[in-house]
N, C-alpha and C positions, 0 to 999 in steps of 0.2 A: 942683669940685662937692662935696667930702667934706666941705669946712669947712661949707659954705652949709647942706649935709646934714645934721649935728650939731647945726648951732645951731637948724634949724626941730625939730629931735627935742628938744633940750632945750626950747625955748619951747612946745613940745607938753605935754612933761613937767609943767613947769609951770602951765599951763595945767588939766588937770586935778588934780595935789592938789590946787588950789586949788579947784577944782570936788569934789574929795572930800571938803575940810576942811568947805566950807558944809554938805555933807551930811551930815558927823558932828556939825558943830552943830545942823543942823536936827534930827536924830534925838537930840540928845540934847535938846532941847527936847522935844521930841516929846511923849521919853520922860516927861520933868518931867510934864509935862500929863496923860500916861497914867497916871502913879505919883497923882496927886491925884486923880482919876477913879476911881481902884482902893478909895482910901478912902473916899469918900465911897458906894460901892456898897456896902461892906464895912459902914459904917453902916448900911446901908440893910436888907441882906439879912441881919445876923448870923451867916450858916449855910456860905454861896458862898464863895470864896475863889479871888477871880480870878488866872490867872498873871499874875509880877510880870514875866516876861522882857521885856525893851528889847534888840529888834536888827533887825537889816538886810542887805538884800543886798548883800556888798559886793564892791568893786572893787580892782583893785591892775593898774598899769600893767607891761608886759614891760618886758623886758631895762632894768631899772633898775640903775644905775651908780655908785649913791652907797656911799658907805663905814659907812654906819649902815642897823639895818636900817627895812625900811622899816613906816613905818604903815599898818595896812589897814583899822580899826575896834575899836569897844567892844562889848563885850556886859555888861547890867546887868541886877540885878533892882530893883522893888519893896523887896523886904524886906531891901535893904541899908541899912545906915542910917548908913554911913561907918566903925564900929568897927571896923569888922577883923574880925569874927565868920565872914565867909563867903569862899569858897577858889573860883575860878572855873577850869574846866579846859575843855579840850578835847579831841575825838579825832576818829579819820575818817583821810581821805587828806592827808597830810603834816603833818601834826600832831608836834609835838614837834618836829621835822627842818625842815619848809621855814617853817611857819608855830608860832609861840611866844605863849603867852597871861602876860598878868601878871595872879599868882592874886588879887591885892587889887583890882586895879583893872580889869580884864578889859581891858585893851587887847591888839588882838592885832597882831603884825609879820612881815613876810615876810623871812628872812633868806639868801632865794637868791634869784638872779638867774630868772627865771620868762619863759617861750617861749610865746605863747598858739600858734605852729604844734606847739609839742608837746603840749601842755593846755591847752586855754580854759577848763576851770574846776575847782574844788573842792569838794567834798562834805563839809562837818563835822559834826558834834555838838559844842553846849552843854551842862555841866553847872553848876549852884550846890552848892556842897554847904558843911555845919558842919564850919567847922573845927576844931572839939573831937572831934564825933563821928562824921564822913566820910560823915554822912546825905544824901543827895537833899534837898535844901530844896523842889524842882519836880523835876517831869519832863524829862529832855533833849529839846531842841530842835534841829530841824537846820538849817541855814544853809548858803549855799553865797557861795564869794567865785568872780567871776569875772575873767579875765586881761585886763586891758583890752589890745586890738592896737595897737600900731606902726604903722607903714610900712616894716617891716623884710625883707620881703620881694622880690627882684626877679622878675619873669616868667620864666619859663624855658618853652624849647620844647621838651618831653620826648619829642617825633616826631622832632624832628631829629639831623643835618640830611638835608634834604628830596631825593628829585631827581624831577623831572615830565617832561613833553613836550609839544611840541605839532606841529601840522606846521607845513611851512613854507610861505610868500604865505599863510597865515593872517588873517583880517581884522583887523581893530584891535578889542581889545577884547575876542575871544576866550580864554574861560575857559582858565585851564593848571591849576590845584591849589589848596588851599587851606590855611594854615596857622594852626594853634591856638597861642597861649602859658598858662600857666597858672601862677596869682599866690597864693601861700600864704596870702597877708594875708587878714583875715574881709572877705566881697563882704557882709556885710551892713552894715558901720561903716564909714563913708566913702569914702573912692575911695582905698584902698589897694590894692583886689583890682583897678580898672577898668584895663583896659589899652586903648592903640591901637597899630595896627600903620602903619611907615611903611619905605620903600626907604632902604637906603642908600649901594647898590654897584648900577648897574645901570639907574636910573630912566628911562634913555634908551629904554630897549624893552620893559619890564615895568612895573607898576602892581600895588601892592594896598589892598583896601577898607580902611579903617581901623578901622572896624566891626569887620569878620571875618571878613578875613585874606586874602581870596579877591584871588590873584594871576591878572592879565591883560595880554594883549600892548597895550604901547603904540603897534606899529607896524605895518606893514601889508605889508612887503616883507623879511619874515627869510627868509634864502637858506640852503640848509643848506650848497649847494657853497659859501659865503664862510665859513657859520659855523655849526657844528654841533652849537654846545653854548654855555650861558650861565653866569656863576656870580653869582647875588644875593645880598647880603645885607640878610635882613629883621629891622627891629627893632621892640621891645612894648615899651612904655613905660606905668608904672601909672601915678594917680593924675590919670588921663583925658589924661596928655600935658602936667599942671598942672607950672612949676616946683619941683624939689624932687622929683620920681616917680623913682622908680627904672626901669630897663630892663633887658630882654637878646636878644641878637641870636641869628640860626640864618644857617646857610648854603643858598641853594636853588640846584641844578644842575639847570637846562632843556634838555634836551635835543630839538632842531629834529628831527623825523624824517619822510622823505624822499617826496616825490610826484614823479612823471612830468611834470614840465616841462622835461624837456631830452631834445631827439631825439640818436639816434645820430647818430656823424661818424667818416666815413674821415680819416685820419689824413694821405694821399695821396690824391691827382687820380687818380694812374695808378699800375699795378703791371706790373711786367715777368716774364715767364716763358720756359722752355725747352721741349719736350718731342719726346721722337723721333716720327718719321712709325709707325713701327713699334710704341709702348707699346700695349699690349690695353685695350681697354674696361674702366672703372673706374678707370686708372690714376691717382692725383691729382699733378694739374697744379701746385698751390701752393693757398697759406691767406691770404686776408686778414681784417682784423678792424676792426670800425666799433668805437670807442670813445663810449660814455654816462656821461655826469656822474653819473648816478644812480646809486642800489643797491640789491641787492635783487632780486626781481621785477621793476621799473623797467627794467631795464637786458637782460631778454630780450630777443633781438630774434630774425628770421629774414631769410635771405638770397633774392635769385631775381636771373634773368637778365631784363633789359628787352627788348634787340634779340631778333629772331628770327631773324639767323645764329646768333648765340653760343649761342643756347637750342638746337639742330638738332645743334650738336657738341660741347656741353659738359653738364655738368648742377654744381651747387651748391646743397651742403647743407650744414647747422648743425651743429658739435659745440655738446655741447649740457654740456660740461663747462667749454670753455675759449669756447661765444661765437664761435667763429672759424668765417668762410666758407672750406669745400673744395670747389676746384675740381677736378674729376673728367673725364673724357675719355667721351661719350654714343656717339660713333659714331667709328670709324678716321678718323686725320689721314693726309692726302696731300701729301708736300711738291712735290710733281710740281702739283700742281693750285693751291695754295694756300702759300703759306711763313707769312703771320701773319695770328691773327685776332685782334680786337677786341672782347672782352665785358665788356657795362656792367652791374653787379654793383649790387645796391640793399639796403640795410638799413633795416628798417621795424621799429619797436617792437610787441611784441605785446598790452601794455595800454598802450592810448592813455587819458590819461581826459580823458573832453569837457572839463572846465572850463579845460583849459590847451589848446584848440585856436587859440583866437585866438594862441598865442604862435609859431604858425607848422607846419612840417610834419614830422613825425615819422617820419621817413627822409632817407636821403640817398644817393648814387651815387657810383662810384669806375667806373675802366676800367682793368680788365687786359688789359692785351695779352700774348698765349701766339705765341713764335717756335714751328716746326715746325722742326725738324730733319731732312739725308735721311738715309737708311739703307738698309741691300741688303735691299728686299724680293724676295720671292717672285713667281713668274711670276703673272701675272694671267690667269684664262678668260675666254673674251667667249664666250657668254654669263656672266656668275657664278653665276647659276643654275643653270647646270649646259642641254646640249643634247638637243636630242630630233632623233634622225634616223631614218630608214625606208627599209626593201630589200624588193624583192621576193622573196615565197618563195620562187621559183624563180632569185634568181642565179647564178648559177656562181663557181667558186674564185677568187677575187684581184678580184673585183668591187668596185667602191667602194662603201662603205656613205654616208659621211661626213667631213667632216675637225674635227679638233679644232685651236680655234685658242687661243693664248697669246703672253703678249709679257712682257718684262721692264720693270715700270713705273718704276723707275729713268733718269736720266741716261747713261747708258752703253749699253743696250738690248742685253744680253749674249744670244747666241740663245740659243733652249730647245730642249731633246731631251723626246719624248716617252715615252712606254711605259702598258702596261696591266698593274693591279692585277690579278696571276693569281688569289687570292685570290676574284677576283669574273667570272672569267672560266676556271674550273678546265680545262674541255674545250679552251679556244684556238680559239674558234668566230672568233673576228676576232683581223688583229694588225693595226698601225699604224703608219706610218713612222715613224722617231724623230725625222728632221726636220724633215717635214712636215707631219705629225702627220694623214696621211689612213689612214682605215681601213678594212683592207679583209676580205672574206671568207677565213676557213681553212677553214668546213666548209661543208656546203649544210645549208640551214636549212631545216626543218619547221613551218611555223605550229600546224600540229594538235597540235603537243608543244611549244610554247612560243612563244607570241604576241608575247610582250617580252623583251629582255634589258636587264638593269639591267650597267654596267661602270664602272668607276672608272677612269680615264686621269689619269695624274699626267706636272707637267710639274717639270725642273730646270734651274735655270740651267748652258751647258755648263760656264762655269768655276768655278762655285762650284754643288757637289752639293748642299750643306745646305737650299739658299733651294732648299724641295722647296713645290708645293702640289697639291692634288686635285681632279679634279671629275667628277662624274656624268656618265653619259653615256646615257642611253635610247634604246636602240634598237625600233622598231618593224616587224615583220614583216608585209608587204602579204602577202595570200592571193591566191593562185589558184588556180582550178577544178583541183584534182587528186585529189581523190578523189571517187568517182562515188557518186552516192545510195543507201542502202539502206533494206531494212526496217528499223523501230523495234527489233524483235522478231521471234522466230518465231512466224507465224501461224497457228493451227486454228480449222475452225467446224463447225459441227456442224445439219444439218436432218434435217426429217424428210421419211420416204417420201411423203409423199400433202402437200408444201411445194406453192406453189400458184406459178405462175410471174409475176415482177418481183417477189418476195417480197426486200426487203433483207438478206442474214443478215450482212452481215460489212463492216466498216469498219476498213482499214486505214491506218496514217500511216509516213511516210518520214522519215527524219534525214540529212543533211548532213553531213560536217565540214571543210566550207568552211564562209565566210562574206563569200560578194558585197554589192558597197557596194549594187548595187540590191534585195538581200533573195532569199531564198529563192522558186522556184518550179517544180517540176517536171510534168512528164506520165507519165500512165501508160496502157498499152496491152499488150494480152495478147502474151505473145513467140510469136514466128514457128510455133515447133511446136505454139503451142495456137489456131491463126487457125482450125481448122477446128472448133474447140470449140463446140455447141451447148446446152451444159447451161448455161453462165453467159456472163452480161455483166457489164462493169466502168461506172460512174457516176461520173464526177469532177464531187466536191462541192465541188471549187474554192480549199481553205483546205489545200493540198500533202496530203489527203486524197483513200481513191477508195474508194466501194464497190463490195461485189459481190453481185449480183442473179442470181437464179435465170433461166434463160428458157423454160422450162420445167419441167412438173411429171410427175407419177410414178413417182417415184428407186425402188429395187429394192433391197435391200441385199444381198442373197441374190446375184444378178446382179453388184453391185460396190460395195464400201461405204465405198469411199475415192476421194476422186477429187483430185489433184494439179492447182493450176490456176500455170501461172506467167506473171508479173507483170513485164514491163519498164517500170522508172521510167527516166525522162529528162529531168537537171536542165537548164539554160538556157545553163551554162558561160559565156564564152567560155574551150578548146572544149568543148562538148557532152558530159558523160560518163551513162554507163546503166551498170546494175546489175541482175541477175530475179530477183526472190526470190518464192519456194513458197507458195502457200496453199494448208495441207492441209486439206479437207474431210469430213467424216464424216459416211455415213447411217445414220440411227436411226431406231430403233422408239419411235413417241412414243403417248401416250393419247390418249384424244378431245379432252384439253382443249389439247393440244400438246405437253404437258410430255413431256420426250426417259427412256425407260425404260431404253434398253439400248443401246448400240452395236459390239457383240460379234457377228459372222455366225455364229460356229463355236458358240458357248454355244447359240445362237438354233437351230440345226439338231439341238443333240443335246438338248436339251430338248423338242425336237418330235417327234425319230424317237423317245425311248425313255419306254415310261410311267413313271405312279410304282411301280408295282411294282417294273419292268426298273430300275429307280435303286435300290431300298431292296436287292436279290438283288447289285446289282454293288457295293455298301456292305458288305455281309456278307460275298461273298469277299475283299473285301480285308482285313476285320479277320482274317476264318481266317486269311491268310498270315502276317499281323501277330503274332496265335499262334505258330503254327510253328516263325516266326522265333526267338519268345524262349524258345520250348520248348527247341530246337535250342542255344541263345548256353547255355542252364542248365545243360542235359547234360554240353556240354562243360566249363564250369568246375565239373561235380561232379566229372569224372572228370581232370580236372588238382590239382583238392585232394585227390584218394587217393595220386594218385601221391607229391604233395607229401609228404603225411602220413608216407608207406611209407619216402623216402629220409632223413625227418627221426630215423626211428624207428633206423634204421641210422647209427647216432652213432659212428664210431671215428676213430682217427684213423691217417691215413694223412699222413705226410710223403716226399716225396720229394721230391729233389734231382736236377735237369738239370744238367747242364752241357756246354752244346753249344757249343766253342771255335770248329770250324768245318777247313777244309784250311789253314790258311794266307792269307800274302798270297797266295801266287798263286792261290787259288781264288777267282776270281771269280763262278761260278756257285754256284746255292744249295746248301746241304750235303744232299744223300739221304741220310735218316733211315734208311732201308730197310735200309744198309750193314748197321748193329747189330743191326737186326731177324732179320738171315738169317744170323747168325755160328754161331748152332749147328749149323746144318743146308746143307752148301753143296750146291747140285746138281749133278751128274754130268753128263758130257760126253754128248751125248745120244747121240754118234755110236761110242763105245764106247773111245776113244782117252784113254788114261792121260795123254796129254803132256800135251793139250789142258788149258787154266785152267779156271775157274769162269765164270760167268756175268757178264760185265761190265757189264752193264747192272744186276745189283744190288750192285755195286759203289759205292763213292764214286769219283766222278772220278779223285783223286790215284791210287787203286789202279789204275785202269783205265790208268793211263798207263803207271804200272809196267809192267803185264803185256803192253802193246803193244809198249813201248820194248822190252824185254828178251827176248822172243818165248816168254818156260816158263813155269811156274805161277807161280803167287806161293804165298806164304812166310806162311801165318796161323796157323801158329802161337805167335806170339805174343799174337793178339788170343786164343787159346785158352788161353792159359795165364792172363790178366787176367781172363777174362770167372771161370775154375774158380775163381781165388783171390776174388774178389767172392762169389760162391756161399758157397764155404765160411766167410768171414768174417758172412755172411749167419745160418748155418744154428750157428754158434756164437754168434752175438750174442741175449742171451734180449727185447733189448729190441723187435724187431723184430714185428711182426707174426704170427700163429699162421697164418696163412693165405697163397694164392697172390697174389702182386703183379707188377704190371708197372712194372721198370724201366731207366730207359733211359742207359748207360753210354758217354760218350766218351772215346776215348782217343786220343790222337794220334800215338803210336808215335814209332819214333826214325828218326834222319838226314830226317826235317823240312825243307824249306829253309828255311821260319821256324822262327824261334827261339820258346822261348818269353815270354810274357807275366807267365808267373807269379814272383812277387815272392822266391819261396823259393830262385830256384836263384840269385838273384844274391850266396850267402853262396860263401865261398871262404877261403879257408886263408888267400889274402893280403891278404883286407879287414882295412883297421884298423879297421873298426868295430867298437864291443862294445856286444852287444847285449843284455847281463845286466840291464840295466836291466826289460824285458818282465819278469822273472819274480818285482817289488815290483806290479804292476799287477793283480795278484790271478787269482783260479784262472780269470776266463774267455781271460786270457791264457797261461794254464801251457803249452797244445799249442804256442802258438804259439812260444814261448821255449825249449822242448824242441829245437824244429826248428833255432834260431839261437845252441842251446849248444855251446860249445866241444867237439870229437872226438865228435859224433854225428852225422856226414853223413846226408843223406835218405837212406833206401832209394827205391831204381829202382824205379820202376812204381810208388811210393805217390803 
């Protein structure tokens, strides 16, 4: 094609100089005619001086190839007249560089190769001017040469390459994208720029307009599961497709994309599983999964159970990540009852789209069969729900309530032991054979304290503890008539004196706590010690209500103002139980219009016997006493705050020191003070006798024994000598007192059977103890370290 190419460009080529030659002859005739025309005006007018310019628009063909340059036109004037006198120039764009003038002759040549896709045209100025004096002959003129086009150009698809889609079973014919070439060549000069578009890779199942460009399916069954993708190649060809046009091709990738014409499919008929008798509810059984050609959305689907066994003990649901049916466990399996079941499993697409229903149905079924496995379950209750049994109130100890039954649902049927949950049975009001599992009474039951008992009885396999299970057990307590009917309440009522007889004053109601299957119903009748009763009658109003009616009238209160009526109820049993209860009655003093003022006899009598005077006299002496009284309270705390006053005024201070050690252990009776009291002064034998002791009764004990034991005086003067030297340390010490004091001085004298107590005598010559330490302890221990210094033994009697 390149040769064939070349040769119609050069015979192009040629074809116009030859067409631009005529034109520069034509114009230079033209011109000749114009230049005679000019003179002859010139003649005419004298004055005018028409421009002499001769030129044209000119032409120059692209990418010209010759080795000389090329010709493009003349520019001339008038008032050239061949001498040589005038200089012909140009300027403007490319002047001097692409296009060259000859100054004598004005021809002008293009001496570059020239691209109308990159400039189609040129802009010059003319000038004439005297070649002696470089004057303007005329005014410059502008001209322009324009680039004549080729076919130099191929089409090009500046979008590509392309990539579209369509779906797929698409009609024939339906539109997929549409693609542009575009052609540099000028679209106004021949069919350089005209392009058409045709297939060249592909034309089996795509089409495009030639026109433009607009790509469509040639076929009517593109699958995208066969094929999911296309690859075309579309070519544009200028010069309308004529030989000799030039082309260029783009690449288009169609990509098929995806509809809902393919149901799901199990991949298997049947699917096989395990699972123990024993898994708990929810547990999953196993996963299957329906496989769809499609993608996408397309390919959602949801799973369900067809049969209505396998729906009753199974359930299957959708992961909704991986598309796969989980089979789950709805209600406990029994391999005792049952070893395999059979669930038919369905997969249904969840967007179906109508237009593909005729291709059939969009679902499919698969059957898993689930083997059951045994295992050591747990005892079983019959009822499962747990039993309800009923005693009467009145049983006695070890009675039967009930029995609890259980079994082991296993192959083996290993017996069961029973027991009760203490937990729910704290008191041990029933216990229960462990083998037989009946129950019986531990306590006597009260219905009136608790109607039901709720118990939990748990049964174990005997040789396997683990396999444990529980169940209710309601008990129900029957009543019997045992306790006897009472009042609701403690009753009062209240009439008055001048009540008129059958008058209703008083309705009372009875409570039970029983409750008979036939309903509540008692009688009421006054009790035996009030049969002789004439002041009331009883009226049963029938609804376990009775009242009580007067039967006669003009009550007395003065006379008696309470009257006690009692009441024997007697409910229906079987048997029979009675109860009397009280209604206390009260008479009052009412007004004329009924209304009750007082019920008080005692109030009522002393407000009658005493005037108001007698009331206002017995008011006054009691407030005098009232007086009196707190005359009397003031007195006395005036005359306790003098005293007060008198011993606070008397401020000294008095310290004294007891110390009352006592006789000894062996005195067991209390120490007589009195001893010390009577040391100065002992009394004389009354009977005149020197031998005779002192007084042993004002002795202390231990003395008295002395003087028993021994049968002659005792010996006090030692407590004579203790008591002077106290004295005198007394009457020397300045710090003591100015005045008389009493006190009171024990001493316990010597050969003691007790020892003493006091801490000081246990120093001795042979203790290694040293006790110099006391005397860094500061001056209120000096006394005491004096006593515990080395060679200063106590003095006696200090």
């Amino acid at each position: 094609m390149a040769p064939s190419w070349r040769l119609g460009a050069y015979s192009l080529l040629t074809a116009l100089w030859l067409l631009h030659c005529c034109s520069c002859g034509w114009s230079e005739r033209t011109s000749g005619m114009a230049k005679g025309e000019t003179k002859e005006q010139e003649l005419m007018s004298h004055e005018r001086v028409k421009r002499g310019w001769v030129w044209n628009q000119f032409f120059v063909v692209e990418e010209y190839t010759g080795t000389e340059p090329l010709y493009v036109g003349k520019i001339h004037t008038d008032s050239d007249e061949g001498e040589g006198n005038i200089k012909y120039t140009i300027s403007g764009e490319g002047a001097g560089t692409i296009f060259i003038i000859d100054e004598l002759t004005g021809d002008i040549h293009a001496t570059e190769r020239l691209d109308r896709e990159e400039q189609s045209y040129y802009t010059l100025r003319a000038q004439a001017r005297d070649r002696l004096t470089n004057h303007l002959l005329e005014s410059e003129s502008e001209f322009v040469i324009k680039v004549q086009d080729i076919n130099d150009s191929e089409p090009k698809f500046l979008e590509g390459p392309y990539i579209g889609s369509v779906a797929e079973l698409s009609q024939m014919g339906t539109s997929v994208m549409k693609v542009t070439a575009w052609d540099a060549d000028d679209p106004t000069y021949g069919s350089s720029a005209r392009v058409v578009y045709s297939v060249l890779d592909g034309e089996s199942f795509f089409t495009v307009d030639r026109q433009t460009g607009l790509i469509r399916t040639a076929v009517a069954d593109l699958d995208r599961e066969t094929q999911d993708r296309y690859e075309l190649v579309v070519m544009a060809t200028d010069m309308a497709g004529q030989m000799g046009g030039l082309s260029g091709s783009t690449t288009v990738t169609i990509v098929i994309t995806d509809v809902n014409d393919n149901p799901p499919r199990f991949p298997q008929k049947m699917y096989q599983f395990s699972v123990s008798e024993g898994a708990a509810v929810g547990t999953p059984v196993g996963r299957v999964i329906a496989t769809d050609a499609d993608m996408g959305g397309n390919t959602d689907m949801s799973y369900l159970i067809k049969d209505e066994e396998g729906g009753e003990l199974f359930k299957v649901t959708t992961d909704g990540d991986t598309q796969e049916a989980v089979i789950t466990i709805k209600k406990p399996l029994d391999f005792e009852s049952k070893r395999t079941h059979n669930v038919v499993v369905e997969a249904v697409n969840k967007h179906v789209d109508p237009r593909f229903l005729e291709l059939g149905s969009f679902r499919d079924q698969t059957i898993v069969r689930v083997s059951v496995t045994d295992a050591d379950e747990p005892p079983v209750f019959l009822p499962a729900e747990g039993a309800i049994m009923e005693v009467q109130e009145d049983a006695r100890l070890g009675a039967l309530v009930g029995t609890a039954t259980a079994k082991d649902p296993d192959k083996e049927n290993a017996p069961v032991r029973f027991s009760i949950d203490r937990s729910t049975d704290q008191e041990q009001i029933f216990h229960i054979d462990p083998v037989s599992g009946a129950i019986t009474l531990g306590k006597i039951l009260d219905r009136e304290t608790a109607g039901w008992h709720n118990i939990t009885v748990t049964a174990v396999e005997a040789d396997n503890v683990s396999q444990i299970s529980h169940s209710s057990v309601s008990i129900r307590i029957l009543d019997v008539n045992d306790n006897p009917p009472e009042l609701a309440r403690p009753y009062e009522a209240s009439i008055c004196e001048d009540i008129k007889p059958g008058q209703l004053i008083h309705t009372i109601s009875v409570v039970d706590r029983d409750e008979p299957q036939s309903g509540q119903r008692f009688s009421f009748t006054l009790a035996p010690d009030a049969t002789n009763n004439r002041h009331f009658t009883l009226w049963d109003v029938k609804d376990n209500t009775v009242g009580i009616r007067t039967q006669r009238s003009g009550f007395n209160r003065h006379e008696q103002n309470v009257y006690l009526l009692p009441i024997l109820v007697v409910d229906t049993g079987p048997p029979a139980l009675s109860s009397t209860g009280t209604l206390t009655i009260h008479v009052c003093d009412c007004d004329p219009e009924g209304a009750i003022q007082s019920c008080n006899a005692t109030a009522y009598v002393i407000s009658t016997s005493l005037s108001p005077g007698a009331l206002i006299a017995l008011l006054v002496c009691m407030l005098i006493l009232i007086v009196l009284v707190l005359l009397i309270l003031t007195l006395k705390r005036h005359r306790k705050g003098q005293r007060m006053s008198e011993d606070e005024e008397d401020m000294r201070d008095n310290v004294i020191k007891y110390n009352d050690e006592g006789g000894g252990e062996q005195d067991t009776q209390a120490y007589d003070m009195s001893a010390l009291r009577n040391l100065y002064d002992f009394p004389e034998n009354k009977s005149g006798s020197s031998e005779s002791g002192p007084d042993l009764h004002a002795l202390p004990q231990w003395i008295q024994g002395r003087v028993s034991g021994d049968g002659g005086a005792a010996d006090f003067s030692l407590f004579k000598g203790y008591i002077r030297k106290k004295v005198e340390q007394a009457d020397a010490d300045l710090s003591v007192p100015p005045y008389d004091s009493f006190q009171t001085y024990a001493f316990e004298g010597t050969s003691s059977p007790a020892l003493s107590l006091s801490s000081i005598h246990t120093l001795s010559t042979t203790s290694e103890q040293d006790f110099s330490y006391l005397s860094d302890w500061g001056p209120r221990f000096r006394q005491l370290a004096g006593y515990y210094a080395p060679g200063h033994p106590e003095e006696e009697g200090s």
